[in-house]
C-alpha positions in Angstrom: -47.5 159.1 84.8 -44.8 157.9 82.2 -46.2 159.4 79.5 -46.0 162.8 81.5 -42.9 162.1 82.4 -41.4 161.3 79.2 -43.2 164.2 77.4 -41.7 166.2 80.1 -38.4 165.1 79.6 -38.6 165.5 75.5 -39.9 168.6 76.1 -37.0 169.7 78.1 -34.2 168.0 75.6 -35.8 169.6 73.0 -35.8 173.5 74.4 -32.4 173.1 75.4 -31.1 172.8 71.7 -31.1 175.8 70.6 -29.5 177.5 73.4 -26.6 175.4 73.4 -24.9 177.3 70.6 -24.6 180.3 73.5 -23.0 178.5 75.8 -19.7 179.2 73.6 -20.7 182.3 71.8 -23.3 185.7 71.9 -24.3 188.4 69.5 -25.3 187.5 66.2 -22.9 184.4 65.7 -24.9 183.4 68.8 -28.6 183.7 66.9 -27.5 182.1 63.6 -25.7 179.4 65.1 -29.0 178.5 67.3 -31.0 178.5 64.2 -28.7 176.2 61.9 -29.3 174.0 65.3 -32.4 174.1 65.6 -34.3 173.5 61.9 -31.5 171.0 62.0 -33.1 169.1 64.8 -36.2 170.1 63.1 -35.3 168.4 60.2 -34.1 165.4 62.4 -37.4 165.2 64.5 -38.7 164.9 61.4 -37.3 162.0 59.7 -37.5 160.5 62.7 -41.5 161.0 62.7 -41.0 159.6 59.2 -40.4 156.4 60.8 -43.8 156.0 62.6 -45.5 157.2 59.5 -46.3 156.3 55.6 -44.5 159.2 54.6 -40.9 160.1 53.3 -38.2 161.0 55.6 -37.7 163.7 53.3 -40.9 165.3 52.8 -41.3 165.0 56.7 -38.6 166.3 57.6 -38.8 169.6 55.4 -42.5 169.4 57.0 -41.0 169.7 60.5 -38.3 172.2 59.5 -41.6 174.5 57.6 -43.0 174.4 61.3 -39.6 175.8 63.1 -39.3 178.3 60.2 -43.2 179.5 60.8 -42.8 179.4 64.7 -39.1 181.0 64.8 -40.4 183.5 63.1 -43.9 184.5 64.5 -42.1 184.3 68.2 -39.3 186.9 66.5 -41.8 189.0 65.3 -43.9 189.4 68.8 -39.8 190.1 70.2 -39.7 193.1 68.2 -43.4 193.8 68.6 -42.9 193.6 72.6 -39.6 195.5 72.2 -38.7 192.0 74.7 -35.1 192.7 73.2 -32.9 195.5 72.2 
């Protein structure tokens, strides 16, 4: 039960971040400014992992940031695809 809750809870924290930026501004300045935010906490989550692990805060945190980049983009892609935006 405390692991579910505390994934639940990480989980949530974490989704919020990048829509924070729209709570104060829309349109484009909106989207770029949620995804400085985001591969930033990327990057963060990362060197945090770093921490728990043998390797460089650096190297994981570019690791983590690779993995927003790839996802970011694949979910933008299927946007457009689905026409989920416009």
């Amino acid at each position: 039960m405390q692991s579910a809750v505390a994934a639940g809870i990480s989980t949530g924290v974490g989704a919020i971040i990048p829509v924070l930026p729209f709570f104060w501004m829309g349109g484009t300045a909106g989207v770029l400014a949620a995804a400085a935010v985001s591969l930033a906490a990327h990057f963060l989550v990362g060197v945090a992992k770093s921490l728990f692990t043998l390797r460089s805060w650096w190297s994981s945190g570019l690791e983590m940031t690779a993995a927003g980049v790839i996802v970011g983009g694949a979910t933008y892609l299927l946007g457009l695809l689905f026409k989920v935006a416009g």
